[in-house]
TORMARSE-57094 format. One line per field, with one value per residue (C-alpha): residue number from 0; residue in one letter; z negated, y, x negated. Coordinates in steps of 0.1 Angstrom, whole numbers, padded with zeros to 4 digits. Layout:
num: NUM:...
residu: A:...
pz: Z:...
py: Y:...
px: X:...
This chain:
num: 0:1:2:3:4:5:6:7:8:9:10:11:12:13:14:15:16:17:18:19:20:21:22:23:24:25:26:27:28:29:30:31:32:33:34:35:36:37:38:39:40:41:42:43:44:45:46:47:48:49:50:51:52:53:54:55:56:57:58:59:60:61:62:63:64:65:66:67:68:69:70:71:72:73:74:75:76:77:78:79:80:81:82:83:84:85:86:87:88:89
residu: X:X:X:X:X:X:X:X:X:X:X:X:X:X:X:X:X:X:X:X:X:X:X:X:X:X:X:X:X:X:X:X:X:X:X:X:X:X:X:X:X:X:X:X:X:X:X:X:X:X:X:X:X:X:X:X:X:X:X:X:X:X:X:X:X:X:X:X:X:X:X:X:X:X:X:X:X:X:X:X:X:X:X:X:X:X:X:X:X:X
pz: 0105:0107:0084:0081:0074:0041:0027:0037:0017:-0010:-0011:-0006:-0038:-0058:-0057:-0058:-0086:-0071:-0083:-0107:-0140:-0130:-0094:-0109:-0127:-0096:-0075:-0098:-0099:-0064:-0062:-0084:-0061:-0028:-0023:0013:-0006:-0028:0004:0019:-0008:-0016:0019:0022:-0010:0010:0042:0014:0002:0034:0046:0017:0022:0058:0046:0021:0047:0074:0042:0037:0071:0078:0041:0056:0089:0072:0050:0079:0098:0067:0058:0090:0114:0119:0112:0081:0062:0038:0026:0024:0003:-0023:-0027:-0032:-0060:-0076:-0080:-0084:-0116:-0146
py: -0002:0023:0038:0075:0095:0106:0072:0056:0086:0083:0045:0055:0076:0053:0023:0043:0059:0096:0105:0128:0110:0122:0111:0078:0073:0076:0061:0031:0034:0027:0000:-0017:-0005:-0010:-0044:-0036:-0007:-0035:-0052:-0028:-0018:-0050:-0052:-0017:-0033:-0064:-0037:-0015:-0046:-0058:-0024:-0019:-0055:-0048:-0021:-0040:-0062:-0036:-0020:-0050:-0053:-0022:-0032:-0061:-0044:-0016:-0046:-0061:-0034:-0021:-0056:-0068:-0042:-0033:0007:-0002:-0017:0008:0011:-0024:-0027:0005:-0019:-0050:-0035:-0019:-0051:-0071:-0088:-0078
px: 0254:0227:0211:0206:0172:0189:0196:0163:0144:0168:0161:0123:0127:0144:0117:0087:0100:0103:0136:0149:0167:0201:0192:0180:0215:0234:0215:0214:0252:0258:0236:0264:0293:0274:0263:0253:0228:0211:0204:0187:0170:0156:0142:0130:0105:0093:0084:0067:0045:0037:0029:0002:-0009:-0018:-0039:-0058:-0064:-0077:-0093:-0113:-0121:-0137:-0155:-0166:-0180:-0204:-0215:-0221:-0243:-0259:-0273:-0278:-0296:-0329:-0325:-0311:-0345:-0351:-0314:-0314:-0344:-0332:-0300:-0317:-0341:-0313:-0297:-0330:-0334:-0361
């Protein structure tokens, strides 16, 4: 079965948070009737966390990479040294 653009927003909205109470309440109500809903709703919340885990990890990545040319080229001396006596013990 596919899923419409409709349901995946509504489904969107529901586990972010993002819907209105009344919205909320009915939503909630046919997670109870639709078994096939709670399903997909449980998976759209493992795509969400593995979507925001792969962009920690990129996050950390590109963290890692100006660390990396900050600390470790040439041109980059006198940054380097304001860090390091920022950080330098007194």
């Amino acid at each position: 079965m596919r899923t419409s653009l409709n349901e995946i927003k509504a489904i969107d909205d529901h586990v972010l948070g993002q819907t209105a109470p009344d919205e909320a309440l009915l939503f909630e109500a046919r997670l109870i009737i639709n078994p096939e809903l709670k399903y997909q709703v449980m998976w759209h919340k493992q795509t969400l966390g593995l979507v925001q885990q792969y962009g920690r990890n990129n996050l950390k990545a590109e963290i890692e990479s100006v660390h990396q040319k900050l600390f470790s080229q040439p041109e980059h001396e006198g940054f380097r040294q304001k860090i390091m006596r920022l950080f330098h013990k007194r």
